[in-house]
Backbone as JSON Lines, residues from 0, in Angstrom:
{"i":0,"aa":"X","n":[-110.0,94.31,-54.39],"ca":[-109.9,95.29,-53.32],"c":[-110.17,94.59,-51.99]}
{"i":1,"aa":"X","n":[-109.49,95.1,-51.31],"ca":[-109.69,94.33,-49.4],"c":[-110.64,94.73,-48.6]}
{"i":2,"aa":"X","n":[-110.58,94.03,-48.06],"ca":[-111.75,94.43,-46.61],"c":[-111.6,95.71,-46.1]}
{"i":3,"aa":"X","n":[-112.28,96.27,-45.28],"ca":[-111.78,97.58,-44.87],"c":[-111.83,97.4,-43.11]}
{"i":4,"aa":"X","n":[-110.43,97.47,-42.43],"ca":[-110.65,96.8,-41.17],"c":[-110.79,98.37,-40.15]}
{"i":5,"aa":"X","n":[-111.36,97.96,-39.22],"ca":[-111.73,98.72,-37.97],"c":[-110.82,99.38,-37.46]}
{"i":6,"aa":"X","n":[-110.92,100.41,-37.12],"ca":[-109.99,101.49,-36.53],"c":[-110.41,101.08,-34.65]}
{"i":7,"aa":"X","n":[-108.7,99.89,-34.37],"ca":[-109.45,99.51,-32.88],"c":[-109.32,100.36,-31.94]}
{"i":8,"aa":"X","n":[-108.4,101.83,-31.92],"ca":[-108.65,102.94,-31.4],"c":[-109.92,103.27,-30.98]}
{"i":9,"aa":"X","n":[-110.76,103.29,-31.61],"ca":[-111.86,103.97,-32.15],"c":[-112.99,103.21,-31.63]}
{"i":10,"aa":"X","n":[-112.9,101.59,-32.06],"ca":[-113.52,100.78,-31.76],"c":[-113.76,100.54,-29.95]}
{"i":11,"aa":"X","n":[-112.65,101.01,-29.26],"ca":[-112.6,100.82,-28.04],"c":[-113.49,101.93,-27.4]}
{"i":12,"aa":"X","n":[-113.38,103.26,-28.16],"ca":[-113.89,104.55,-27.62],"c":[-115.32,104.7,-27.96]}
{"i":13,"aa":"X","n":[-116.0,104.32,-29.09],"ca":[-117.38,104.98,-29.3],"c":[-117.8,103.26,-30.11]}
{"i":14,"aa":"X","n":[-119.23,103.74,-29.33],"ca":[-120.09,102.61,-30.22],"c":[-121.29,102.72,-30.5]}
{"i":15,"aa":"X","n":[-121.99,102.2,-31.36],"ca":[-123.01,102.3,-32.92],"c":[-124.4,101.75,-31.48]}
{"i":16,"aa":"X","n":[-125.33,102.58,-31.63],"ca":[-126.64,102.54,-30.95],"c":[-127.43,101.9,-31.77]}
{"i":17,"aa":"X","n":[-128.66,100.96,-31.43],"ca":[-129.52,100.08,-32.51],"c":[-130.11,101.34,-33.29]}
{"i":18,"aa":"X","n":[-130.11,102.21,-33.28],"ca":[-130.5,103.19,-34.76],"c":[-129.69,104.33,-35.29]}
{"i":19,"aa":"X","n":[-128.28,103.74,-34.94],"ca":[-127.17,103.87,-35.86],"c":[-126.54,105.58,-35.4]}
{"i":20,"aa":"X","n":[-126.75,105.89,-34.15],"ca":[-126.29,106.88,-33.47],"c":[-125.08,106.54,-32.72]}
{"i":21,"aa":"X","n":[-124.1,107.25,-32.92],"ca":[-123.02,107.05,-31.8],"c":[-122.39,107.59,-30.72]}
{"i":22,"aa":"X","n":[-121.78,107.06,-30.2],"ca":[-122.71,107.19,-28.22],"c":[-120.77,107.09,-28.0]}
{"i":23,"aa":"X","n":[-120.1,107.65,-27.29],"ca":[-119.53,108.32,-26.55],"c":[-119.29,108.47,-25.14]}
{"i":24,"aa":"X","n":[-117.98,108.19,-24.53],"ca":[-118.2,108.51,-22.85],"c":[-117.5,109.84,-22.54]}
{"i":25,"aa":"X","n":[-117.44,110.72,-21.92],"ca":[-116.79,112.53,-21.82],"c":[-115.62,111.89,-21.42]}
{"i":26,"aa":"X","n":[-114.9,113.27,-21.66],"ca":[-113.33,112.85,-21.13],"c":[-113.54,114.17,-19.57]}
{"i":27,"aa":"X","n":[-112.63,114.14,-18.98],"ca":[-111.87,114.7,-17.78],"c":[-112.97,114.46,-16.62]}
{"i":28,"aa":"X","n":[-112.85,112.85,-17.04],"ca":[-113.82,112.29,-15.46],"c":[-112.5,110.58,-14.42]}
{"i":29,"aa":"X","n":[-111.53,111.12,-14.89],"ca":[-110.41,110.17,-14.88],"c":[-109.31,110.99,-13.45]}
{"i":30,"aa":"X","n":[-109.08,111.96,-13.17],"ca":[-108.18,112.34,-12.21],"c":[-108.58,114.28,-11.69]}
{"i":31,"aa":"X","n":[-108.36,114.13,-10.45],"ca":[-108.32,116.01,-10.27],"c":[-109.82,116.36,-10.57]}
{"i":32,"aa":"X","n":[-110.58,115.32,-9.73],"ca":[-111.9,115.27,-9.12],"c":[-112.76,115.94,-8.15]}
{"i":33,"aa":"X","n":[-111.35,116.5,-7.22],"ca":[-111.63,116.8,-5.86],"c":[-112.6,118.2,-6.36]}
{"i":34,"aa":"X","n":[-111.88,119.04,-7.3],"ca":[-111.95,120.3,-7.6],"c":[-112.94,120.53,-8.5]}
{"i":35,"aa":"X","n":[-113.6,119.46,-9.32],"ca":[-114.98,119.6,-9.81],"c":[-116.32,119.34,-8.75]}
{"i":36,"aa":"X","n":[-117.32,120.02,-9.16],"ca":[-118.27,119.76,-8.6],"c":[-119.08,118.77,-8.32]}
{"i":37,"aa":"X","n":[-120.17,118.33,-7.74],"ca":[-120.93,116.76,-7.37],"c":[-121.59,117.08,-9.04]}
{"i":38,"aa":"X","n":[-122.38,118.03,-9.43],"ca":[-123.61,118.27,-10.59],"c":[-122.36,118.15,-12.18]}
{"i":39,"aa":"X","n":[-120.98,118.6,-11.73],"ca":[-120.53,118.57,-13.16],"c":[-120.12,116.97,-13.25]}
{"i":40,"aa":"X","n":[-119.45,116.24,-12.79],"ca":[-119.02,114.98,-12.22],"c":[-119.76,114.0,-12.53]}
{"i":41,"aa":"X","n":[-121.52,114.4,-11.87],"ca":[-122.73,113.62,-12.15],"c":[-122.75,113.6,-13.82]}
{"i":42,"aa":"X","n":[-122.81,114.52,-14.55],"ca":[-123.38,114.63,-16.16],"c":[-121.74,114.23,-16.74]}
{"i":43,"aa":"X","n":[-120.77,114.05,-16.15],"ca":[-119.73,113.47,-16.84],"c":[-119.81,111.83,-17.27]}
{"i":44,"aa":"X","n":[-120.52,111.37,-16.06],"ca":[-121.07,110.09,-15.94],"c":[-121.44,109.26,-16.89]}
{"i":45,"aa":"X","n":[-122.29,110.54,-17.56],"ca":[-123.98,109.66,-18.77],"c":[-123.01,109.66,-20.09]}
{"i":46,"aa":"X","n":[-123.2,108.61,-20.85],"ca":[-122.63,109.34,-22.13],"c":[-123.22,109.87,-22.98]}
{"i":47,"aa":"X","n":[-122.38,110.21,-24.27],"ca":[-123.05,111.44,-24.95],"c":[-123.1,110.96,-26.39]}
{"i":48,"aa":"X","n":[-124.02,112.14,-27.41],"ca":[-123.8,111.47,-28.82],"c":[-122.55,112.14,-30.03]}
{"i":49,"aa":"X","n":[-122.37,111.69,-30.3],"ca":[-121.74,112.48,-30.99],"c":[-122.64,113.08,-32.5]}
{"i":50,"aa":"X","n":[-122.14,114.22,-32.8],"ca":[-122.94,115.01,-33.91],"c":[-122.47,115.14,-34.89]}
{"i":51,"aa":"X","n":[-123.53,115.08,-35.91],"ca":[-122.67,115.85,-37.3],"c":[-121.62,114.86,-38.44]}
{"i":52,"aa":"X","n":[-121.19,115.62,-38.99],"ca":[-120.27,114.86,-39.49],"c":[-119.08,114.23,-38.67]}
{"i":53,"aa":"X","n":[-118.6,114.75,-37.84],"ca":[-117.99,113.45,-36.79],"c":[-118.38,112.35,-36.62]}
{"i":54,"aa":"X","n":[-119.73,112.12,-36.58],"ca":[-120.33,110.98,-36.26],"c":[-120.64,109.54,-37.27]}
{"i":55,"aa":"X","n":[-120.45,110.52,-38.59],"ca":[-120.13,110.07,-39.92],"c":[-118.97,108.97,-40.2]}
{"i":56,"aa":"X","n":[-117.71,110.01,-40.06],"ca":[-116.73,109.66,-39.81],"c":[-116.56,108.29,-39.04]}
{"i":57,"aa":"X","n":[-116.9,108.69,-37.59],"ca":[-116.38,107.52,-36.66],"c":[-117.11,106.18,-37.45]}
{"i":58,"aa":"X","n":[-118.51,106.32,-37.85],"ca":[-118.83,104.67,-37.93],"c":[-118.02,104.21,-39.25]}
{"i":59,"aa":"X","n":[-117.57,105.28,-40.12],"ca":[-116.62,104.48,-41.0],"c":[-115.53,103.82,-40.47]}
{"i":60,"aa":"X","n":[-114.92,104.34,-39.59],"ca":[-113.55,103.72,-38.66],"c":[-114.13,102.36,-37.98]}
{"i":61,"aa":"X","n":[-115.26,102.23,-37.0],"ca":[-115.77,100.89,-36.62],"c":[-116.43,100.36,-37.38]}
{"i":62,"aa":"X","n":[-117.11,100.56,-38.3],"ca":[-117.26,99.55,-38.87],"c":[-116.97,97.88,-39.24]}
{"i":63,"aa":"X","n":[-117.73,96.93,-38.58],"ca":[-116.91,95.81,-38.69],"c":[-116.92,94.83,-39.73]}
């Protein structure tokens, strides 16, 4: 049986925290800015974790 290679989609978008949480940047912080606020804009900024079984998921895809 083969290796199981990295989903580099995936690999580009979310990555594995030293206690195995995965961390995330928000989407709709890229264009049509003017019309969001300074406070929503600001918390678009930080990234985020992802939860649950999603989060499951993704580290099977990066996995390296």
């Amino acid at each position: 049986m083969g290796k199981i290679k990295t989903h580099k989609a995936s690999a580009k978008r979310f990555s594995v925290t030293g206690s195995g949480k995965v961390k995330m940047n928000h989407c709709h912080h890229r264009h049509n800015l003017g019309k969001k606020s300074s406070k929503r804009k600001r918390h678009l900024r930080s990234p985020a974790l992802v939860q649950g079984t999603m989060a499951a998921n993704i580290r099977k895809l990066i996995q390296k």
